[in-house]
Phi, psi and omega in degrees: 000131187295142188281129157319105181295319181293334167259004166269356182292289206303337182270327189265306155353278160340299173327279159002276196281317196282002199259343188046086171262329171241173174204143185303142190086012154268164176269132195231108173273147207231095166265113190296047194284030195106274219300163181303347198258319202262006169269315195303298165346279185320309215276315179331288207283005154304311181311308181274336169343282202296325201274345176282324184067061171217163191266127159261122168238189188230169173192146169229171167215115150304134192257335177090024211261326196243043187018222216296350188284321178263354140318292189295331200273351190257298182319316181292310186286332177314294199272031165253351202249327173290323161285343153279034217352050170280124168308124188235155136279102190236125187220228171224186156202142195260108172278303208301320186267341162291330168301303162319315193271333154272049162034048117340130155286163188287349177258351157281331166311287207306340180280334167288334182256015180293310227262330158303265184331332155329290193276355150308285192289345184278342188251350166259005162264009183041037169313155167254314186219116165234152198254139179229163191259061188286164178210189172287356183260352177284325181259342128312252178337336154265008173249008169273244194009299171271330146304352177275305215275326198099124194203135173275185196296343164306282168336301204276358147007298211078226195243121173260142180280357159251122145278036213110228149291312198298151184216150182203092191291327190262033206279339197234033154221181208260157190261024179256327180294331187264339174314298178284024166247342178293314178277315180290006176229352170085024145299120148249139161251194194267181196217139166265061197324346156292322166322311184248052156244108175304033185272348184262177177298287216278003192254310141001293204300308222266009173249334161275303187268333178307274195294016142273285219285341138333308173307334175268338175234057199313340189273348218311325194294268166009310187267349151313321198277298196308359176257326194270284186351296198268347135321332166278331157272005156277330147335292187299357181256282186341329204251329176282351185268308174329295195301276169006269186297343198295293203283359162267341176256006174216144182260149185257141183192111166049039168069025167241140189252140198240142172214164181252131209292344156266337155323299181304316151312338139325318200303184176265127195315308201266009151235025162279311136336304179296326184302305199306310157338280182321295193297337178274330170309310200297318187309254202345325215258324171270033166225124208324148155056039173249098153324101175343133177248105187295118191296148193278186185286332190277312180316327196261315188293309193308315191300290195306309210289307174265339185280325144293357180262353183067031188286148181274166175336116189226165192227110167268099159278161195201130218321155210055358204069035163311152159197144204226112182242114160316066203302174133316310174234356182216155169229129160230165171264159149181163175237131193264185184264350155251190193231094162289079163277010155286143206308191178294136162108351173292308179280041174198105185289170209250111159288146178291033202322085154231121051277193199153171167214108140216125222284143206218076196298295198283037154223007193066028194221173160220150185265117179257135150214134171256192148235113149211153192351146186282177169196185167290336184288340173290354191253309202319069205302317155306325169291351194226031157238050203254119186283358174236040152233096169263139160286054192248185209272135151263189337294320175269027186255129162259124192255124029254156171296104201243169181214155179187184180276187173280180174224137188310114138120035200286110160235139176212205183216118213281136167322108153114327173301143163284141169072145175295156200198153204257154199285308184298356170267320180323278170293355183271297207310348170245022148113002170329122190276127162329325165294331156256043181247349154280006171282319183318080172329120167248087159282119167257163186232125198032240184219057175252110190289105177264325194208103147262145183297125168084355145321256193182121155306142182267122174357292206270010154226042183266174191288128170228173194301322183283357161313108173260343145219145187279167183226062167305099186263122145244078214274152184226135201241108191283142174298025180216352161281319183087154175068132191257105207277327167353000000 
């Protein structure tokens, strides 16, 4: 039986009104690549436009990623938008050169600036909504991603369909559904030949790992999208309980927020978590043209972790130049004028215990250093390709040994490579997510970068045949932090 266009109009429609994503007399921009889910998108709500009573305009952003192949994909949506006579915005952006310049990988890159561009094309259409074209096999794949990845009940959400501005009408039909409402309407789109290549994660998720976990569940996509459904809504009674406890146990005072470290220690783990959020959101928001820094898992736990230990008085920075100081009797927040984007605990190294264990809280680790006699295993190229183990000459070690995150212009010069290189080019050439490159230890020597951790040893203090004892670093990823910091 030939597939119905109409029901797939009536599921974005439904979608629509149940999320109240538009409201009449909006302008709703439609971001467009090509591709098969945002030609279905254009075409749906052109359908629905007149009987909804919103205005549709458009937009692509060429990335500069495929030369003439992403070139053409601008041209095919300029002239489809021109045969519907939908107003488009088309424009191009060197993703590839952003990356160098905000130390990105290419899918975070291209997603900050996509997201730019957004809000660019929305203010100059006087836009309201914009709408993108996500679907349910996207949003499977971003509730894998962040479990695989590690993830708390936020993460696992998923792609919620209102953001903001942002709407997303197709989240709750299938890329198998929009392909046969594209052939049942005679839409052609563009085919993205990066799409079936495994170089990316979510490109990993949805050509491997999808169809093997299917065999056991052919429904899976589906049972992924109805969890994340219902994971928002308990996250949303979590955020009225939160708000609750949040505005009865913490005081506001010159734009810093105070709660008392034994009341807090009361909480429930996970609405312990939730204040500290909720109160760093609140810091951003009163301090003018300041952009949310979200605190990572570790940022948070490390806050709980001392704040439970009855440890005296500590100081965390913590991203954006958030610092969160630890009393006697109180933990407060506040945001200072610089922008610490690095975890708690960056700006103040860490001595080192060797021999020893030491803990190293605002990265979630602990550090082992022995000494001991050199040997062949210290040569061994298999022993040394456990990235949370290093090997180096101690005699070229100036004691004492320190350790901290990185810091903007940390350089040294990476095992088997010529020459010296700044850590942060270092972690873009191996593709390193932005989000973890301030977990990444950097053991110094005076203010010689010896190991970053999990990483790469520095040239100039690895083990050779005239080595008479070794300095064995070992790192441990504490178990109340979660997550493999590597």
């Amino acid at each position: 039986m030939a597939y119905s266009s109409r029901t797939f109009v009536k599921r974005v429609r439904d979608t629509i009104l149940k999320y109240s994503m538009i409201e009449k007399g909006h302008t709703v921009l439609v971001a467009v690549s090509g591709g098969p889910d945002s030609v279905a998108l254009l075409h749906a709500l052109l359908e629905l436009r007149d009987s909804l009573g919103f205005g549709l305009a458009a937009c692509h952003l060429d990335h500069g990623f495929r030369g003439e192949e992403s070139a053409a994909d601008a041209e095919f949506v300029e002239a489809l938008c021109l045969k519907m006579g939908i107003a488009c915005d088309v424009r191009r952006v060197d993703v590839p050169a952003l990356m160098s310049e905000w130390g990105m990988g290419a899918e975070e890159a291209g997603r900050r600036a996509r997201y730019m561009f957004y809000e660019d094309a929305a203010s100059k259409t006087s836009a309201s909504r914009v709408a993108l074209g996500h679907t349910l096999d996207d949003q499977a794949e971003t509730v894998l991603m962040r479990l695989i990845r590690g993830s708390g009940l936020d993460g696992l959400t998923g792609i919620p369909p209102v953001r903001g501005m942002y709407i997303r009408p197709l989240l709750y039909v299938s890329r198998r559904e929009v392909e046969k409402y594209c052939a049942a309407t005679g839409a052609a789109w563009r085919t993205d030949s990066t799409n079936q290549e495994p170089l990316y994660f979510r490109n990993q998720v949805r050509l491997q790992l999808v169809p093997c976990l299917e065999r056991w569940n052919p429904r899976l996509r589906e049972i992924l999208s109805d969890t994340a459904d219902r994971l928002r809504e308990d996250a949303s009674y979590l955020d009225l309980a939160g708000r609750a406890t949040t505005g009865r146990l913490a005081r506001r005072e010159n734009g810093r927020a105070f709660i008392a470290r034994d009341r807090f220690n009361d909480l429930h783990p996970a609405m312990k978590r939730y204040v500290l959020r909720a109160l760093a959101r609140e810091i951003y928001g009163e301090s003018a043209g300041a952009a949310y820094v979200p605190l990572g898992y570790g940022h948070v736990e490390a806050i709980i972790s001392l704040a439970e230990s009855g440890s005296p008085v500590r100081v965390l920075h913590l991203p954006g130049g958030m610092i969160a100081r630890l009393g006697a009797s109180e933990i407060s927040l506040e945001r200072t004028s610089e922008d610490d984007s690095g975890p708690a605990g960056a700006a103040f190294p860490v001595p080192i215990r060797v021999p020893g264990t030491t803990e190293v809280e605002g990265l979630g680790i602990r550090i082992r250093a022995e000494v001991q006699p050199a040997s062949g295993l210290a040569l061994d190229p298999a022993t040394n390709r456990d990235p949370l183990r290093a090997f180096i000459d101690n005699s070229l070690i100036e004691y004492p040994l320190m350790v901290r995150s990185r810091m903007d212009g940390d350089y040294f010069y990476p095992l088997g490579m010529s020459g010296r290189k700044k850590i942060g080019d270092f972690m873009t050439s191996l593709k390193v997510p932005v989000s973890d490159r301030p977990y990444a230890p950097i053991v110094l020597s005076r203010d010689r970068v010896v190991w970053v951790g999990g990483y790469r040893l520095d040239e100039r203090f690895k083990v050779t045949r005239a080595t008479t004892q070794v300095l064995l670093l070992t790192i441990e990823v504490k178990p109340h932090m979660g997550g493999d910091r590597r």
